[in-house]
N, C-alpha and C positions, 0 to 999 in steps of 0.2 A: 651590585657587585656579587661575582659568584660565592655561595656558600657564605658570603657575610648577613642575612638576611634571614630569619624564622620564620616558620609556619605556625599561626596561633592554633590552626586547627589539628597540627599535630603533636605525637607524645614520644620524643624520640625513643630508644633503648636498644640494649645489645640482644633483645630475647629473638629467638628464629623458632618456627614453626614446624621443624622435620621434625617427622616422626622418628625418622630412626635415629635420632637425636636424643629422646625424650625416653625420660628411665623409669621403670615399670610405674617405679611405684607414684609416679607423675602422668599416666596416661590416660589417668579419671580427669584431670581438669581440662579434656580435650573435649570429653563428651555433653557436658549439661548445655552449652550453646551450641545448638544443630550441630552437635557432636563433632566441636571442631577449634576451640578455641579457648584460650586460659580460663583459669576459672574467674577472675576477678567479674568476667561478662556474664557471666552468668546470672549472678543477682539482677542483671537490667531492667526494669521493667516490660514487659514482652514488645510493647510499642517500639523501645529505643534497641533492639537486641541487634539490628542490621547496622544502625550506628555508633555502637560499641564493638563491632565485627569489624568498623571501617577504620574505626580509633586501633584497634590492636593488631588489625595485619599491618599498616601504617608505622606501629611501631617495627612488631617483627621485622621488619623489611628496609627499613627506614627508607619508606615513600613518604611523601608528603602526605598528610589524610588528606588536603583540599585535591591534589592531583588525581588520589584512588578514586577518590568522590567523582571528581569532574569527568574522567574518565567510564566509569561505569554508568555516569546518568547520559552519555554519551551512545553505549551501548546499547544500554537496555530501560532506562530511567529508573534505577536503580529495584527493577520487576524481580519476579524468580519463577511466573509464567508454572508455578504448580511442578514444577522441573523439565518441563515439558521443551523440549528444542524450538532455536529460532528455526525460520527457513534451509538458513544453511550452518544446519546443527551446533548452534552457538546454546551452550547453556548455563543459567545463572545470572546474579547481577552483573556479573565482569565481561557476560557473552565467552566464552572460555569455549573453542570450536571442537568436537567429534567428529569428525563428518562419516567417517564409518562407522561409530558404533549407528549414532542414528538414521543411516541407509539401513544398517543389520534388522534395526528392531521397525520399520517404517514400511508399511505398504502402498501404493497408491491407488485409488480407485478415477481413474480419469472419469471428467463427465463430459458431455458434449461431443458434436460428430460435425458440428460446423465447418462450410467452406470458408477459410477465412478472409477470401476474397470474395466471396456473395455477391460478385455478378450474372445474373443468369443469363447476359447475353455471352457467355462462355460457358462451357461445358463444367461442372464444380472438379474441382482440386480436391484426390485424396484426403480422406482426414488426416491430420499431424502426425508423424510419430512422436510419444515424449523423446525429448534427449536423452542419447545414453551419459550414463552416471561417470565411466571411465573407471579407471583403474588409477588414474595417479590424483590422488588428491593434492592439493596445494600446501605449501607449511600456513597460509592462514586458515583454513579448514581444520588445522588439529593442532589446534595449541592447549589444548585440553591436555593432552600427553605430556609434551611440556614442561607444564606445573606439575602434574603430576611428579615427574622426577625433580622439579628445584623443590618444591615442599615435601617431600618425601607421602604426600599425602594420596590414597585409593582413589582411580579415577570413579569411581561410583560417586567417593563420597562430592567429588569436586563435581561431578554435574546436579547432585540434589540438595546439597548442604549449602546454604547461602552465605554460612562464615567462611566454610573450607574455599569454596568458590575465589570469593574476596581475597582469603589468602592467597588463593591460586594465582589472581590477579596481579597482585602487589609481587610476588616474586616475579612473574614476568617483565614487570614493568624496572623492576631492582636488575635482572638482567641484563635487559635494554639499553640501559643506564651502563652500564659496566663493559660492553663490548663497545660501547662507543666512546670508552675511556676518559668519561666521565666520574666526579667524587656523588656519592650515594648525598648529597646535599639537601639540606632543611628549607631551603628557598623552591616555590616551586615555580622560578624563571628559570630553573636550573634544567627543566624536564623538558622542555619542548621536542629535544629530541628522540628521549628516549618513550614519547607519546605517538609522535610520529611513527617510530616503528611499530608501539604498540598495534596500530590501525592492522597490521597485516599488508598492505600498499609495498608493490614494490618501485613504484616511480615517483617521484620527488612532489609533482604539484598534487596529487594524490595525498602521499602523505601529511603532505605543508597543511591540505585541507581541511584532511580530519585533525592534525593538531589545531588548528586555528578555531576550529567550532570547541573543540575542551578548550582551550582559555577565553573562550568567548562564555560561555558557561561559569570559568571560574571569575571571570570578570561581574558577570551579572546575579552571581548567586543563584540558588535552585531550594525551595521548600514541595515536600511533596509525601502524600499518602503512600505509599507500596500497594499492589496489588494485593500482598498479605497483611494487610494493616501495618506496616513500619511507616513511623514517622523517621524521614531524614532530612537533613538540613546541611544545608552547603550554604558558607556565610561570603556575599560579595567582595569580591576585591577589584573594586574599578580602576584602580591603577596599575594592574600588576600587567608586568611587562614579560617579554618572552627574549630568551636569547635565540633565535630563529637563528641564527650561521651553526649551529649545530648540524641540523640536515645535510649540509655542505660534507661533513663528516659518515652520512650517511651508506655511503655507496650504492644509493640508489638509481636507476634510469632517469631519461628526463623524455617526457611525453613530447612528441613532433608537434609544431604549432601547424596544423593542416587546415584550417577554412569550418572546424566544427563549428555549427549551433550552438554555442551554450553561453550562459551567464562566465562572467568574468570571478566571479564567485566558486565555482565547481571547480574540478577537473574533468576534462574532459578530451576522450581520443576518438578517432577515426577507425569504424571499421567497416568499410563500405558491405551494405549487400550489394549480394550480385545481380547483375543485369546480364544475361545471357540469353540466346538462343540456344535450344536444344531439337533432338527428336526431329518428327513432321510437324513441322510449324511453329514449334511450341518455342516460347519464354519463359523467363521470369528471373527479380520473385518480387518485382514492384514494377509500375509503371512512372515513364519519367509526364512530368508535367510541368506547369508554369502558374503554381499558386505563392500568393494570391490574388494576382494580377487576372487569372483566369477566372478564379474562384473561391472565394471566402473561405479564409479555415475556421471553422466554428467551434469544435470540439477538441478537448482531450482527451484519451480514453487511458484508463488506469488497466494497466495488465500485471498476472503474478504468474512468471512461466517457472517449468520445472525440466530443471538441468545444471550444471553448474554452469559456472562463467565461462569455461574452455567451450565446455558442450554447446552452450546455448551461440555464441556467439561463430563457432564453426557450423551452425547450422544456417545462421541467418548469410552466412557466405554460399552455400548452395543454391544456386538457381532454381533447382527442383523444389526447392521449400519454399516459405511463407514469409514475409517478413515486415519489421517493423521500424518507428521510427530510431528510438533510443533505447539501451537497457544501464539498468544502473545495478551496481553491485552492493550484496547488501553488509560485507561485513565492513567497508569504506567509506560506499559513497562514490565511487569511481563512474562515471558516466561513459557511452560509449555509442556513438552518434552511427545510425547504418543507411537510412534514408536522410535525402536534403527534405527539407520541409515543402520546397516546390514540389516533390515526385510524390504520389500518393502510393501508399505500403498496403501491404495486406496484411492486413491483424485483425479486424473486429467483426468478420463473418456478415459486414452485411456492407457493399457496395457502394451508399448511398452517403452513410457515416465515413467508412476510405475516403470517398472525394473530398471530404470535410473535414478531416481530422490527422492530430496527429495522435502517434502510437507510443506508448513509452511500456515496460518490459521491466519489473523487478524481480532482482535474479533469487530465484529460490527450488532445490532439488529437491528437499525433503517434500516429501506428499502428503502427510499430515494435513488438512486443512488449519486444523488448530494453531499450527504453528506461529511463530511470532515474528515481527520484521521489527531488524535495528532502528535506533532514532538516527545513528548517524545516513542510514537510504532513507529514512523521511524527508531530513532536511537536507539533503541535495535533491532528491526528488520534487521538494516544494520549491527549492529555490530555478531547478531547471523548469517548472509550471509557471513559474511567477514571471520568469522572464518571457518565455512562451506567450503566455496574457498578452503580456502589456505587447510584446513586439505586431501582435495579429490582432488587439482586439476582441479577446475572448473575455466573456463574463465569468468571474471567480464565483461560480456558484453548483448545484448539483447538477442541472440539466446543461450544461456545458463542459465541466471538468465529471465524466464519467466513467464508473466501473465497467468493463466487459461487460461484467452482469446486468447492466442497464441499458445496453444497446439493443435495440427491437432483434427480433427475425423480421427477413424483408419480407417474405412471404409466408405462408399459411403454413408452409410443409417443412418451414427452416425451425417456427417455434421450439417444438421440442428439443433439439440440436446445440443449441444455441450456448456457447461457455457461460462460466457460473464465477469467475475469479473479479475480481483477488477475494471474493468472500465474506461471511460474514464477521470478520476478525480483522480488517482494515482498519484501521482508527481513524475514518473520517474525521471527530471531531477534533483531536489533535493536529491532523491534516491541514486541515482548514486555519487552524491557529497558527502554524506554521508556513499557509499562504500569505498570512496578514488578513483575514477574511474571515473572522469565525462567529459562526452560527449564534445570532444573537434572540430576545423576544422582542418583537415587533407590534403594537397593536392593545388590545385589550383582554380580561381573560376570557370574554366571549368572542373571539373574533372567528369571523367565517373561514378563515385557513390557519393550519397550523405547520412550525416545519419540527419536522423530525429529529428530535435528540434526547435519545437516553443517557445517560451515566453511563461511560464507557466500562469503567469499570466492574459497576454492581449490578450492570444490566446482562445477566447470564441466561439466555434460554438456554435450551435442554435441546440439543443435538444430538444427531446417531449418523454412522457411516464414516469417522473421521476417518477411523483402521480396518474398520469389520465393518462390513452392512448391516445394519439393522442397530448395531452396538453404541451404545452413547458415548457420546465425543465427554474429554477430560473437561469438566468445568474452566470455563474463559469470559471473558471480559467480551462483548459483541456492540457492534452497533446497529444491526436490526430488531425489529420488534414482529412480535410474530401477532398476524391479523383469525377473528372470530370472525365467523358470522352471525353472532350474537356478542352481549355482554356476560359474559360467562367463560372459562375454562375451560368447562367441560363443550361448550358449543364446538361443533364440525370448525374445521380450518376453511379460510376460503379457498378457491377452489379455481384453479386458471384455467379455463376450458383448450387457450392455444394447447396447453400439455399434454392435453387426451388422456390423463390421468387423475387418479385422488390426489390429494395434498397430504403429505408425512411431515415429519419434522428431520427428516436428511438435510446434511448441510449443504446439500447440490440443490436442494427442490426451491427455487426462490417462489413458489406459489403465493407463498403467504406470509410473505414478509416486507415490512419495508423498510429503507436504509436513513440513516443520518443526513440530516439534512435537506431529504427529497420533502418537498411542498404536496400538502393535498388541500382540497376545501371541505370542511366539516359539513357533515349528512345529518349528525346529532348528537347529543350525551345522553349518559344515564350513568350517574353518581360518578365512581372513578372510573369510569368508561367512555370514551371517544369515538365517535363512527367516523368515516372518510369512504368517500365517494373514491371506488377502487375497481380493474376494471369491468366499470359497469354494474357493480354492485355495493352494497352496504357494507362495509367491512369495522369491524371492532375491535379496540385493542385498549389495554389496561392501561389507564393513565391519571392515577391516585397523585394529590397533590402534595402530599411528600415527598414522591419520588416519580415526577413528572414523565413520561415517554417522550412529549412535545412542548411547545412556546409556542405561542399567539404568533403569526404572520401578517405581513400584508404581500398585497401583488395582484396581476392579474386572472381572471377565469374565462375559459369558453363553455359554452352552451350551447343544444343547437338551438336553430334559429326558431321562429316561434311558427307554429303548425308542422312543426317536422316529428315524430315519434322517436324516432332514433335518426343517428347519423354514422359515417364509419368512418374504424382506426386505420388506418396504415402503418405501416413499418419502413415505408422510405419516400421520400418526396419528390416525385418525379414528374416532370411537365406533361401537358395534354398534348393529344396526340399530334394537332397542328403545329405542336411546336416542334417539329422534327424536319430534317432538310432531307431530301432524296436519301443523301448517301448516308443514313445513319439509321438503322432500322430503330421502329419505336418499338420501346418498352412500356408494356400493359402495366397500367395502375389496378391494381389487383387489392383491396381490401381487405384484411386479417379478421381474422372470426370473432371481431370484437364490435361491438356499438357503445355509444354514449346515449343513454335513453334518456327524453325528453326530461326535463327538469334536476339533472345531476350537474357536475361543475370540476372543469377539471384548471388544476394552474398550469397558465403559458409560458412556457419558457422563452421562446423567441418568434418571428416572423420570417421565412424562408421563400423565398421563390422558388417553383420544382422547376429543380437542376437534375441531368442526368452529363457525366463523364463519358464520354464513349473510346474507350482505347482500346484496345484488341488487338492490335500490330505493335512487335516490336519497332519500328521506325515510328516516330510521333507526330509525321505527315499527317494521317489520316483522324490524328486525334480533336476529336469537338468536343465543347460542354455546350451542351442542348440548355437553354434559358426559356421555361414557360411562361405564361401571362398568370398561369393558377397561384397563389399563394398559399401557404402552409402555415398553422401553428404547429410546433415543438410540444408537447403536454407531456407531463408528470401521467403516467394513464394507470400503470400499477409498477410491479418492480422495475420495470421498462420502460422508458418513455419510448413515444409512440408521434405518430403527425396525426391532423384533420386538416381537411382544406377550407380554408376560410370562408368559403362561400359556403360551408353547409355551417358553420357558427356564429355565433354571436361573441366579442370580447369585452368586457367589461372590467372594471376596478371592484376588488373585492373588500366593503368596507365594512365598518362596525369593532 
């Protein structure tokens, strides 16, 4: 029943948190808690100070504390990310959005020059333009402002302060409540709607969404470390119910049911790219096809573009542009379908992977690489992969479900070019946990392959270039580990020779690092040191068994074959020449400046026949997929995976 029903985890009262409220000689007990909150929190102990911030804006406000809670682990898992902006300038636990102050203080430095369609039996496509930023931002981009005016509290202090923040939250959320003429209620079945607006969503299965993952949340309870050491605790309530006809009150849209991809789970709309002709001859910005009937979709490719959602998504309507499967928005969760999965997109700069892949697009403007992405675009994002999987048969694992930054260059001259996103600040490992799939130890602690996971958290290398060049990125949370060529610190970085450069520690330069997850086979130890056969060389990285880098694996390896010295990498899998019919000119299998030398061992990710797409014409008459007799291993080769054709290796089970 409404309002007949209490929250244990909250403490109601009549106190409000404006400033200009509060009489001088009361403006000290603002300050001892991140300068922003009565004094009783203040004694907290430093551990509990985030949740005694949650207990008293809860009152202030009279939110429910289990609501505020569910709701910011929603956001941000209850992070504060160094004050540092999400993608689309959400800051703090409550995600509480800027979007102009952090374009104001935000540079970009693009990296990459890639054809994102990397077929070279076509002339290459212009590099990208980023998207313009625009001039209107959204009301869910600044709801920072806001709070600011319901709490009477400086927007400074609400982007750095993790009580004021909180507060900031809980007033929005008492708000929400109150235009939708709703009582400020101690039950929190009372809130469904006023969480739904919270999302910033302005159409109905959008917001239903993200309210249904917070009481999904508050149904299963949440314990959790903070980024800055806060212990917080959110206590389950598995029966608690939602009054869902709220929304109905909402005044929000209701999204077209049009023929989208997605899980029944999301939301999700239509917005087609374009198919057009233009110019002399030309199209674009995808070709249509007939997968997977034609051709296996093997891959997902993880992207992090930079534009807002207006921008990004008026760009993928251009025929003159580039474009991709899906993008998902990040302060909702909103999905946005632009390619059918039959028609192959241009996203991932190398052709070979297009024929095989789908594209999926998380929306983020700020350039920052640092920056951080919601949990609620995690989990639509996992949930629209999951379904993706199962529907095609893709493996839930690193060398199928892939970053841009892991996709080869096809050829020797693409290497350097080649994008770097979404970065070294992805959370794979929570990713993966949120597939249903996560990175577990397999094996013994000697085993011949190891897969990749540090501590997402406590695992911070030391970056430069995030704002400035050369300048070091704000300490964060990473999932790469950065590789030696010896057991040492001070030893030289490896060194990618495709790059044609040294190896730095820029957060663009993937030379020398590897990600969460990716499988290598061990070369050797020495004490807290790990070597991995990487490309083509020895590579070493710290991996002390307190605080491990990797887990013992199993799986397969190739090798070349016996009497061969070296054998070579490729960057896309493509039939021999007899496999080709008159009317489809062949594409030269060209090998990347890379070898696998006798007695190294790399892990296979899958078995491929060389396929090569042939489309070129807008009409899809003259379209073939050329099917070789060659086969191909998928390999783990360095930051990259890479092919070799089976006839030049050996595959084996790597045990021990």
């Amino acid at each position: 029943m409404r309002g007949s029903a209490t929250d244990p985890t909250s403490t109601p009262g009549p106190r409000r948190l404006r400033r200009s409220a509060v009489p001088l000689a009361s403006a000290a007990l603002l300050l001892p808690l991140f300068g922003a909150t009565p004094a009783h929190t203040a004694t907290a102990p430093p551990a509990d100070r985030l949740q005694h911030a949650f207990a008293t804006a809860a009152a202030d406000y009279h939110v429910p504390e289990s609501v505020l809670l569910a709701v910011s682990y929603l956001q941000s898992r209850w992070d504060r990310h160094g004050g540092a902006p999400s993608v689309t300038g959400g800051y703090g636990p409550m995600h509480l959005t800027d979007a102009r102050t952090a374009l104001a203080t935000a540079e970009h430095f693009a990296e990459g020059t890639e054809d994102a369609r990397g077929d070279t039996a076509r002339a290459a496509l212009p590099p990208a333009p980023l998207p313009p930023a625009g001039s209107a931002v959204p009301a869910r981009l600044r709801t920072l402002p806001e709070a600011a005016e319901l709490t009477g509290l400086a927007a400074g202090e609400l982007r750095t302060d993790p009580a004021a923040n909180v507060a900031g939250g809980a007033a929005l959320l008492a708000a929400a409540q109150k235009r939708l003429g709703e009582p400020l209620s101690a039950d929190p079945a009372d809130w469904y709607g006023a969480v739904a607006r919270f999302s910033g969503a302005d159409d109905t299965a959008t917001a239903a969404a993200y309210a249904d993952d917070v009481y999904d949340v508050l149904r299963t309870g949440e314990r959790r470390v903070t980024d800055d050491g806060q212990l917080v605790t959110l206590a389950a309530r598995p029966r608690l119910t939602a009054d869902t006809t709220q929304l109905e009150r909402a005044g929000l849209r209701t999204l077209p049911t049009d023929g989208t991809e997605c899980p029944r789970s999301v939301s999700c709309e239509s917005v087609p790219a374009a198919y057009a002709e233009f110019g002399d001859d030309d199209y674009g910005n995808h070709d249509l096809g007939d997968r997977p009937a034609s051709q296996r979709i093997k891959y997902i490719v993880i992207h992090d573009t930079e534009g807002t959602w207006d921008g990004v998504l008026n760009l993928v309507q251009d025929p003159t542009y580039v474009s991709w499967n899906y993008t998902i928005r990040s302060t909702d969760g909103l999905i946005a379908q632009h390619v059918k999965a039959k028609d192959v997109a241009w996203h991932a700069g190398n052709w070979d992977v297009n024929a095989r892949s789908i594209g999926i697009e998380h929306e983020g403007f700020l350039a920052a690489p640092d920056a951080w992405y919601t949990e609620a675009m995690y989990r639509s994002s996992a949930r629209l992969v999951r379904y993706l999987a199962g529907k095609y048969g893709i493996p839930l694992d690193r060398q199928h479900v892939l970053g841009h930054d892991n996709v080869p260059g096809p050829t020797a001259s693409t290497i350097p070019g080649m994008h770097t996103d979404p970065g070294p600040y992805w959370d794979w490992r929570h990713y993966f946990r949120l597939l249903g799939h996560p990175f577990r130890s397999a094996g013994g602690r000697h085993a011949a392959l190891v897969t990749i996971l540090p501590d997402y958290a406590a695992n911070r290398p030391v970056y430069t270039g995030c704002t400035t060049p050369g300048d070091p990125c704000a300490a964060h949370g990473s999932s790469e580990v950065r590789l030696y060529t010896d057991h040492d610190v001070t030893a030289p970085l490896i060194k990618d020779i495709g790059l044609k450069k040294d190896p730095t520690d820029g957060v663009n330069d993937l030379s020398s690092r590897v990600s969460t997850g990716q499988q290598f086979a061990v070369a050797d130890r020495w004490g807290d040191w790990t070597a991995i056969w990487y490309l083509g060389q020895k590579a070493w990285f710290h991996d002390p068994r307190s605080e491990p880098s990797a887990v013992p694996a199993k799986g397969f390896v190739v090798t070349p074959r016996d009497g061969l010295p070296s054998v070579p990498v490729y960057g896309r899998a493509y039939p021999e020449k007899d496999a080709y019919p008159a009317e489809v000119p062949v594409q030269s299998v060209v090998p990347l400046p890379y070898t696998i030398p006798a007695g190294q061992r790399y892990v296979a990710g899958d078995v491929m026949p060389g396929e090569y797409y042939y489309a070129v014409t807008f009409t899809p008459d003259s379209h073939r997929v050329v099917v070789g007799k060659d086969l191909y291993y998928e390999i783990q080769y360095g930051h990259r995976v890479a092919f070799v054709r089976a006839a030049d290796v050996t595959l084996t089970r790597a045990v021990r």
